[in-house]
N, C-alpha and C positions, 0 to 999 in steps of 0.2 A: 615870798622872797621876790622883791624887783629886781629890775633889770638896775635899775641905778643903784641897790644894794650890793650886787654884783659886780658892778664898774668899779665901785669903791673897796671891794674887798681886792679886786684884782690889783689895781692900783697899790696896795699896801703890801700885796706880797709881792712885786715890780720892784718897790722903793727897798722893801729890805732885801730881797735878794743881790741887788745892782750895790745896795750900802755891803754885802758880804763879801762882793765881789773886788769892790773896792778896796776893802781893808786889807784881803789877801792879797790884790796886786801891790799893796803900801808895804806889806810885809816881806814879801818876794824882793821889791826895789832895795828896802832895807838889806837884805840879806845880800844884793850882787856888790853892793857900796861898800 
């Protein structure tokens, strides 16, 4: 297991965490509107 294997898995759980995070803030906006 490399180090750049690891950059890359970090990376992907970065990008979907920040994309969940998003969608609840889209849902929340939705809701005050």
């Amino acid at each position: 297991m490399g180090l750049l294997h690891i950059m890359c898995h970090m990376k992907q759980v970065i990008l979907r965490s920040s994309t969940e995070v998003f969608f609840i803030l889209n849902q929340r906006k939705q809701v005050w509107i």
